[in-house]
Residue, then its C-alpha position, 0 to 999 in steps of 0.5 A: x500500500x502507498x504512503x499516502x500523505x495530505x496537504x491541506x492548503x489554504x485556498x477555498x479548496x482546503x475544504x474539500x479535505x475529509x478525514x483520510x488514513x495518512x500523514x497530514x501537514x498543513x500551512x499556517x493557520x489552516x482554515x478548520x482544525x484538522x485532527x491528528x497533523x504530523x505538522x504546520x508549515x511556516x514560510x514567512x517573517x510576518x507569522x513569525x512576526x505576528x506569533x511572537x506578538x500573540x496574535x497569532x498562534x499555529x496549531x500542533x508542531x512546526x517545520x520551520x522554513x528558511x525565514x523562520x530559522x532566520x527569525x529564530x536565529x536572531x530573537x534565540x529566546x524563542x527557541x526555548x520558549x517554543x522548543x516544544x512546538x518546533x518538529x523541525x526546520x526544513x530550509x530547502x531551496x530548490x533551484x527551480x524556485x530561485x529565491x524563497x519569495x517564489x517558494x511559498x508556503x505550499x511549495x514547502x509543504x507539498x515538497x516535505x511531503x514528498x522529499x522528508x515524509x517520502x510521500x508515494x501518493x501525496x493528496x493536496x486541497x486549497x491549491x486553487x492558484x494551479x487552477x484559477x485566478x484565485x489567490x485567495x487564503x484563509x491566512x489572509x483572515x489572520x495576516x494582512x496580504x496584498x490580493x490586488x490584481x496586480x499582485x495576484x498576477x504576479x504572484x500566480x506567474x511565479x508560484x506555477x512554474x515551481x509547482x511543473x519543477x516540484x511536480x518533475x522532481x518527485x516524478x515518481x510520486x502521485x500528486x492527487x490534486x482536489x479541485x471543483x475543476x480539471x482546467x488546470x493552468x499548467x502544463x500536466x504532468x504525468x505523474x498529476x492525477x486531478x479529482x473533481x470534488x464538490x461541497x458537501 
């Protein structure tokens, strides 16, 4: 049997997300809670930021990205307050990304599944950027974020290309993508299985 492993997003999507066997990791502050996670992807300063300030407190364990290991390094009181939240960092940079803006908070989670948790058949919701002009995040409700037009834009044609680079890294690994739709905005790859889900 494959090792499954869940990503639940933060898009509009993440919803379509049912309690399944497997792994589950999520980004941020997901948008419900999700029992029995493996853990919580954080990418950026501003949760950081706003964690050390109060307002804003991720559940379970934490696998850190670059930017948080940064902001632990140089507030170091912080590594014992939290030390028992922290499953681990994982500051991978692929190439194909080119800087860590591109590499968001779901490239990271959906790449620790594969990569660290050796996910053979990885399930992703809320991923709804590889589909439509949606930039729309439940994190966006906790932390304030440009989603203009123009900044949507542009973030859409710098986050899609790293999802065909993620997507031909892990050739080997079956991405289950849930989606209201199969009009999937990049090219597909082989190893990219879409299922139409629906609101319950």
């Amino acid at each position: 049997m494959a090792k499954v492993v869940h990503v639940i997003g933060n898009g509009d999507t993440a919803s379509f997300y049912k309690p399944a066997k497997g792994l589950k990791v999520t980004c941020n502050v997901p948008p419900f809670a999700v029992p029995d996670v493996w853990g919580t992807c954080i990418v950026d300063f501003k949760m950081m930021v706003a964690m050390n300030e109060g307002s804003v407190m991720p559940p379970g364990q934490w696998i850190l990205g670059a930017r948080p290991h940064k902001y632990m390094e140089i507030n170091p009181s912080l590594r014992i307050k939290w030390m028992d939240r922290i499953r681990e960092y994982y500051t991978v940079l692929p190439k194909y990304a080119g800087n860590y803006t591109n590499f968001n908070c779901g490239h990271l989670a959906v790449h620790y599944a594969a990569n660290r948790l050796k996910g053979e058949e990885v399930h992703m919701y809320g991923f709804d950027s590889i589909f439509d002009f949606n930039l729309r995040s439940y994190t966006d409700m906790v932390l304030n974020s440009d989603r203009g037009n123009t900044n949507n834009h542009r973030l859409a044609n710098n986050w899609r290309p790293v999802w065909l680079g993620l997507f031909e890294e892990f050739k080997d690994t079956k991405f289950v993508l849930h989606h209201k739709h199969d009009d999937i905005k990049i090219k597909k790859p082989d190893n990219i299985e879409i299922y139409i889900s629906s609101k319950k």
